[in-house]
C-alpha positions in Angstrom: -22.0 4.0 23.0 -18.5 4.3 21.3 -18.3 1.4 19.1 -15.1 0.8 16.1 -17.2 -0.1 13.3 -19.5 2.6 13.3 -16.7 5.9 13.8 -16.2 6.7 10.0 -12.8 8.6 11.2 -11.6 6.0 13.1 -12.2 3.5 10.0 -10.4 6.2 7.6 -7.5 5.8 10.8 -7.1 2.2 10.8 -7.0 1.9 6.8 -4.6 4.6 6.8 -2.6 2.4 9.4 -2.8 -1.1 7.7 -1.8 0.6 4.4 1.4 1.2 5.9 1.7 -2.2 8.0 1.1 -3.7 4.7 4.2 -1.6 3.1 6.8 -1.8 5.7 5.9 -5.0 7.8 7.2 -8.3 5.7 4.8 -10.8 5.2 6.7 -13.7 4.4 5.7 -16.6 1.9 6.4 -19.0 4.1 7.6 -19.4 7.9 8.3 -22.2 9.9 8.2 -22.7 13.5 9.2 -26.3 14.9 7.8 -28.8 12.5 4.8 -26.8 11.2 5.2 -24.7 8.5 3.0 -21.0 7.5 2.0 -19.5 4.7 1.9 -16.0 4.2 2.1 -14.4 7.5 4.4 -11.8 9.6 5.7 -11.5 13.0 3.4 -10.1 15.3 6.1 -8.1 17.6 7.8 -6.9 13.9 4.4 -5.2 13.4 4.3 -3.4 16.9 8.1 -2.3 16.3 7.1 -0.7 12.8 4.0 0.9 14.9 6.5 2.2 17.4 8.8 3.9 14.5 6.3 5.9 12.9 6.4 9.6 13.7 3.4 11.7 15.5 2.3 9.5 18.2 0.9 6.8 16.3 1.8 4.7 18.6 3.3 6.2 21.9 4.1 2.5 23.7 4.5 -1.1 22.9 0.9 -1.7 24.3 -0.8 1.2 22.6 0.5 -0.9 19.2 -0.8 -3.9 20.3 -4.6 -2.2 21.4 -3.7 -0.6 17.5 -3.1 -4.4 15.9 -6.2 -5.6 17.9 -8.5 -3.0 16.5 -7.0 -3.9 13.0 -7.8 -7.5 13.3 -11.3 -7.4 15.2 -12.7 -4.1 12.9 -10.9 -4.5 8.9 -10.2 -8.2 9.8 -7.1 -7.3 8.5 -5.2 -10.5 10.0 -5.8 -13.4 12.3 -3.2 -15.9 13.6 -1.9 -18.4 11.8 -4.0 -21.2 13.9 -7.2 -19.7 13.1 -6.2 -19.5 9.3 -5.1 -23.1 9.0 -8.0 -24.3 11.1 -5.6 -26.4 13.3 -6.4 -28.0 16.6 -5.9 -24.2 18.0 -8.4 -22.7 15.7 -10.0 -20.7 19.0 -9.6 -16.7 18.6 -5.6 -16.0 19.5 -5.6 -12.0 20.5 -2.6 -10.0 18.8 0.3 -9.8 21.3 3.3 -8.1 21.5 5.5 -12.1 21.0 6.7 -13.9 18.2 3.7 -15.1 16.9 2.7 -15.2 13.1 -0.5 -13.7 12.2 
């Protein structure tokens, strides 16, 4: 069985991938949204545009990003939405999606 974690390309893939998220994707110190306020986090949809920029195919659609962004966040644990973070009343697992969330 094909599994994320245990494909030592893949993992050399999706560091090679969050290295540049983390250059070009603006994590901001702080963001608010109504009355609650964020630390440290970026827009989820900013992150799928950058994905959608980059030459070769490295993301060919919007969804194809957002499978990208999943695989980022379930295999490096490379980000998690702000919710889960904070441990706020919504502290369930929120998926990556292709919105204006923070994560």
């Amino acid at each position: 069985d094909f599994s994320w974690k245990d494909d030592a390309f893949v993992r050399i893939y999706l560091n090679h991938v969050a290295a540049s998220l983390k250059k070009h994707v603006e994590v901001k110190a702080s963001r608010r949204y109504h009355a609650s306020v964020y630390k440290d986090c970026f827009i989820a949809s900013e992150a799928v545009d950058f994905l959608m920029s980059l030459p070769n195919g490295v993301a060919p659609s919007r969804s194809h990003a957002v499978l990208l962004c999943q695989q980022l966040a379930l295999t490096l644990q490379l980000f998690e939405h702000v919710c889960e973070k904070e441990g706020g009343e919504e502290s369930l697992k929120k998926e990556f999606e292709d919105d204006y969330l923070f994560f």
